[in-house]
N, C-alpha and C positions, 0 to 999 in steps of 0.2 A: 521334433527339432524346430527351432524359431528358422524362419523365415526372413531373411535379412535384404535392402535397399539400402544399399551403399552412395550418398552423397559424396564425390570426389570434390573437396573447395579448388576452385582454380581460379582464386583469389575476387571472389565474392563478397557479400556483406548480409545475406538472407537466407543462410544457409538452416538458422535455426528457424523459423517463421516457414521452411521447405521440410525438414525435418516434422516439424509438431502439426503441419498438414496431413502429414501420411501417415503420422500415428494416430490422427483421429479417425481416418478413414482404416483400421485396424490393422496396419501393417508397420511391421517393426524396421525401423528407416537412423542409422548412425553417421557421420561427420567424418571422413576421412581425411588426410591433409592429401597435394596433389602429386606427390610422391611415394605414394603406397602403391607394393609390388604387384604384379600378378598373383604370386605364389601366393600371397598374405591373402589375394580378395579366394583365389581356391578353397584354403584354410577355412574359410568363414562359413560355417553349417547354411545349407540350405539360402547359399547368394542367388537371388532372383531376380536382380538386375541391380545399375549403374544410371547415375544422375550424375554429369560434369551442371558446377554449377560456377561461373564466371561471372553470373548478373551481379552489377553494384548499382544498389536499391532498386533492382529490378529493372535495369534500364541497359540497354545493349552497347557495351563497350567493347568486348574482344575479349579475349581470358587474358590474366596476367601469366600463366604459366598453363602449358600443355602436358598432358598427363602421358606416360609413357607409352610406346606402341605394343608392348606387350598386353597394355590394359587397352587396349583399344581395340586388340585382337582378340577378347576374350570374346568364348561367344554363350553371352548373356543379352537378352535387350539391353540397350543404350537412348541415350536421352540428353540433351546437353539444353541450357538455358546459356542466354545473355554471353556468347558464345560465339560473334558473327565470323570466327574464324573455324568456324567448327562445322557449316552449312548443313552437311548432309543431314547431321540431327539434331538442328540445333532451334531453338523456340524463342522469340524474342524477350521473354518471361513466362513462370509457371501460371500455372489456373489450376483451379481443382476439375474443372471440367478435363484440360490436358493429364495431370494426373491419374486421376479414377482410369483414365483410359491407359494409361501406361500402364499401372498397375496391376488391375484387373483383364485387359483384355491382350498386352503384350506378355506382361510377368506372371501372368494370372495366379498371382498370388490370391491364398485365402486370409481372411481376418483374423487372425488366431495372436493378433496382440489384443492383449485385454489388462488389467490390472489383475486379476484373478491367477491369467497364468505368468504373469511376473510375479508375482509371490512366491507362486509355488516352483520356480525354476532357479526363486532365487535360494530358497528354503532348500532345495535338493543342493546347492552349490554350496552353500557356508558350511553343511552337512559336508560335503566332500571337502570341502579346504580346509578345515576345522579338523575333522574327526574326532575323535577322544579329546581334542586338548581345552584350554581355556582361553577365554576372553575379554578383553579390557575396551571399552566403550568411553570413549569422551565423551561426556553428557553433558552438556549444555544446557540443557530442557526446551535447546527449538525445536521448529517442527523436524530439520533433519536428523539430525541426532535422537528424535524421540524416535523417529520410524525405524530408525537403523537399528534403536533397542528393541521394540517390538516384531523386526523381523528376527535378530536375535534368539527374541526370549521361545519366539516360535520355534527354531531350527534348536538351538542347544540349552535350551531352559534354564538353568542353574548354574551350568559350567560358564555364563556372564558376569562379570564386575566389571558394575559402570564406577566413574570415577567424574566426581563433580569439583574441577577448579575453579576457585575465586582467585582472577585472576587481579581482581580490584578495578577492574575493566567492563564489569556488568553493570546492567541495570538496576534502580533503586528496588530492595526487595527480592532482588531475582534471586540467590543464592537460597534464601528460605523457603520459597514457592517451590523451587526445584527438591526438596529436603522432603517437603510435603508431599506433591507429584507421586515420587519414584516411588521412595522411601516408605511413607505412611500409607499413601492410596494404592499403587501397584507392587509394593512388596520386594522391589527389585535389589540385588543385594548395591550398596550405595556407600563409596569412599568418599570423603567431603575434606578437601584439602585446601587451605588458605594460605594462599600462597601470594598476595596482594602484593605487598613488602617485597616480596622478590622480584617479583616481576617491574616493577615501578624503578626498583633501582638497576637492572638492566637495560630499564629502556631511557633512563636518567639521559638529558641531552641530546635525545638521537629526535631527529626531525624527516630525516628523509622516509619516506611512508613505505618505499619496498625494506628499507633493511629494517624497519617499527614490524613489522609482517614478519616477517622472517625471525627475526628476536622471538614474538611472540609465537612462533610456531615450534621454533626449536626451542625455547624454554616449554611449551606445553611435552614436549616428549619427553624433557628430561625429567620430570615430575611425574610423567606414567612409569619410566624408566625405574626413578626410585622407589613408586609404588609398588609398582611389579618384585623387584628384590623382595620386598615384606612376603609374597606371596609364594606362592608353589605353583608352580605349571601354567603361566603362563607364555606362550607365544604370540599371543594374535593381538594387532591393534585396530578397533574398528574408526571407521572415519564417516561423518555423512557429507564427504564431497558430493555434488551434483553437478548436474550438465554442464549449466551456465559457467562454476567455475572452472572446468576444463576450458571449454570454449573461450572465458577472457582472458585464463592463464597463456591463449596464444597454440597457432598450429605451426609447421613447416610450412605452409603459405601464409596464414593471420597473423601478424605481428602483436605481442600479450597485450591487452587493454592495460593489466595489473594483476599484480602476482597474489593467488589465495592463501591463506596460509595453511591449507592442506591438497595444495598444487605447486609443486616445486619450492614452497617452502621449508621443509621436512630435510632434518639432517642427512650428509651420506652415508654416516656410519650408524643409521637405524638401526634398533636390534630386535625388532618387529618384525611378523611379518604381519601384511598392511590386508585389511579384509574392507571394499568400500561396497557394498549392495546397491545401493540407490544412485553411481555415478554417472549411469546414461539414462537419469529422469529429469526431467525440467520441475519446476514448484510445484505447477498444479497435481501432477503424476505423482510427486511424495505424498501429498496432501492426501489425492485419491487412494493411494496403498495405506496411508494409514490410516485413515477410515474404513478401509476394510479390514483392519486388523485389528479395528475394534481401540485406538487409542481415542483418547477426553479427544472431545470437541474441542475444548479449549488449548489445548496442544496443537492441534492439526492446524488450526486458525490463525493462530499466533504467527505476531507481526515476525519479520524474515529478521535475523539480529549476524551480523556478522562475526568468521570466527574471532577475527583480534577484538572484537567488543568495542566499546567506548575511546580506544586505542587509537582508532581511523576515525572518530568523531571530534577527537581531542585534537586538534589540524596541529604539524609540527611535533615539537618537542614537550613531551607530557610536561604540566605540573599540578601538583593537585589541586592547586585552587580552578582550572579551567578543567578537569576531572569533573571536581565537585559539581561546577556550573552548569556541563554537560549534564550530566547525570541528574539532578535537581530540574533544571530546564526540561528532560526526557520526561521526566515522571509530569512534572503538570500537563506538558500537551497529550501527552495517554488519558488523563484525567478530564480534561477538557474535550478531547474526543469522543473519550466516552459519556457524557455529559450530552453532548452535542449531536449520539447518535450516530458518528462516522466511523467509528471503531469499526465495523466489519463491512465500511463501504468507501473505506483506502486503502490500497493494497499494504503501505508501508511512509508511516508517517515517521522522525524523530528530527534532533536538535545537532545541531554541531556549534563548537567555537574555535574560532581562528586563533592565530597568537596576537592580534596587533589589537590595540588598545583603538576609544574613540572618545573625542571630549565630550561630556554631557554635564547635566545639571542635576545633582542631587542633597535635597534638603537646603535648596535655594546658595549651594555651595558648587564650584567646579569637579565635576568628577571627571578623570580619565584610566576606563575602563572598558571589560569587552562587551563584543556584539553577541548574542545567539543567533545562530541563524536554523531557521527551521525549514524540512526538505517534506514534501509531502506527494505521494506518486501513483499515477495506479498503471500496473504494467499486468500482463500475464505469467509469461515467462523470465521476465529480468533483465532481456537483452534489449527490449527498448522501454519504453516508458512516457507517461505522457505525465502533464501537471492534474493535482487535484483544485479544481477552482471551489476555494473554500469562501465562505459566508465571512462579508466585513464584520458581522456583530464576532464569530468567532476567535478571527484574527485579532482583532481589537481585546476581547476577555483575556486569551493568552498571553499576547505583551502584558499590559496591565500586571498578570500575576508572576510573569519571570521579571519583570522588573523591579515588580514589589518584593519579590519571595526570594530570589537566588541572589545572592553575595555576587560581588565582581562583576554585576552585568548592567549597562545602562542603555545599550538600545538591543532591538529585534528586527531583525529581516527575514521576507520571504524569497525561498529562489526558487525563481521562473523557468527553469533553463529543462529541456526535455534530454531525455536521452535516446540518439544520442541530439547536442554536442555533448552535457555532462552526463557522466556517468551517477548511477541510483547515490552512491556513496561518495563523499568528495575526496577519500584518499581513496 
């Protein structure tokens, strides 16, 4: 049985950066909100202690909310941070030096979190929640979705159909790469549904970026929905939610960053049932599982692409001319990065365009048209992020070619801004 460290947030802001500490040091460490029962932390195979964590950014303020006395009485080690109303156990921040010791010599816990036995626990569970039936995979072709195929193909082999939508919200290309990928190199069985048109005119007008999210979430179901019809036996819908989007989608103490669209975006009257493998992994831990499950390098690597696509790039109210601009603008700095050499030494580079126009000068004529604006990051985990300080010869090539090359666009900007205050994504 896994081994579990239970984080209680008690309205903290480092809970993940506390979390992905103790699973380096091999112990399997999850995020509670600060209202989880006693009965619930009982429940949890092999609970080896509790972390109140109250620190915000690690600096000692008092907890926003105290956790129950039922959980205060349980008797597991305990441990509080950033907590000064908490004294008895309470640290003024974590250390790995204070860790290692909780862990090992209070909880004495063994290392028995590895990538190897996540696999294979996950492999034994899709086996039990599946059993005989079928399964339907959003495939994407990111790294999430690829892993959660490859965990798949490992647990029920055959009994998988992935299903590839163009949502007309993808990257230049992407649709055919994915075609190639699954389909031609891995064999996998592969529905490829264009659905572009549809989607575009659902989301016709709509600006506000949580109901853009949501449209596109609950338009991707109903598209599995009618594919599923065509089919025999299906039940299961796979999803590659991970950590981070639990975590921004918001706890009973974290108020949501922003809504995923495979975290509370998702219809009530689903007629799935929902199978997520990888949802308490952070990026690098997909990456690691699916390099050991033997998926292309070039998969594993692959820059992080959000579920609504080009959707949250397009700021506002789609139209296709700033679609196109996005997308067009996307493709050259991929190109230029890789040119450049940075391709596998940015975590996550791409383009956005706003709605508002700006005057410029083209073909010694007035032009008023949009900006691109380009976001470039290196983060670990996703939850914070810092800037990529790129090369002015670099900067300078890529204006140059989005201003020359993409319609509609007459200047470029870089943002500077870390996350947080902004978040990786600007919707």
């Amino acid at each position: 049985m896994e081994q579990v460290v239970v984080i209680i947030d008690l309205g903290g802001t480092d809970h993940s950066e506390l979390a992905r500490l103790i699973r380096k040091m091999g112990v399997y460490s999850e995020i509670q909100p600060h209202d989880l029962t006693a009965d619930a932390i009982r429940a949890m195979p092999q609970i080896k202690g509790l972390i109140f964590n109250g620190g915000l950014n690690r600096t000692v303020s008092g907890c926003k909310v105290m956790p129950s006395p039922d959980i205060l009485a349980l008797d597991v080690p305990k441990i509080a941070f950033g907590c000064s109303d908490m004294t008895q156990i309470d640290h003024p921040e974590f250390s790995e030096a204070i860790i290692k010791t909780f862990l090992f010599d209070q909880c004495h816990c063994d290392q028995s979190w590895t990538i190897e036995a996540f696999i294979e626990k996950q492999t034994q569970e899709i086996r039990r929640q599946v059993g005989s039936e079928h399964v339907l995979l959003a495939l994407s072709g990111g790294v999430d979705s690829s892993v959660v195929a490859a965990l798949l193909i490992r647990a029920i082999g055959d009994r998988l159909t992935c299903i590839h939508v163009n949502h007309g919200l993808l990257r230049k290309g992407e649709p055919e790469q994915v075609i190639e990928v699954f389909q031609k190199q891995m064999g996998a069985t592969l529905i490829y549904v264009d659905a572009a048109d549809r989607f575009l005119d659902k989301l016709d007008g709509v600006s506000d970026p949580e109901i853009k999210r949501k449209i596109i979430g609950t338009e991707f179901i109903r598209v599995f929905e009618e594919e599923a019809g065509k089919l025999e036996g299906i039940r299961f819908l796979a999803q590659g939610t991970i950590y981070p989007d639990i975590v921004e989608s918001g706890t009973k103490t974290a108020q949501a960053i922003k809504a995923h669209h495979n975290v509370g975006g998702l219809p009530d009257d689903l007629s799935f049932d929902l199978i997520e493998p990888i949802k308490y992994l952070y990026k690098d831990e997909v990456r690691a599982v699916g390099r050991a499950l033997g998926v292309p390098e070039n998969m594993v690597s692959r820059q992080p692409f959000p579920g609504p696509g080009l959707g949250v790039r397009c700021l506002g109210a789609i139209t296709r001319d700033r679609l196109e601009a996005v997308r067009e603008s996307d493709a050259i700095l991929r190109e230029e990065f890789e040119r450049a050499g940075l391709a596998d030494k940015v975590w996550q580079y791409f383009t956005v365009v706003p709605e508002f126009k700006s005057v410029g000068v083209r073909h010694h004529k007035r032009s008023y048209e949009y900006p691109v604006i380009i976001r470039a990051v290196h983060t670990v985990d996703a939850m914070t992020a810092t800037i990529a300080h790129l090369d002015w010869a670099v900067l300078d090539r890529i204006t140059e070619r989005i201003v020359n090359e993409v319609p509609h666009v007459n200047r470029v900007c870089y943002d500077l801004t870390p996350k947080p205050t902004g978040t990786i994504e600007w919707e």
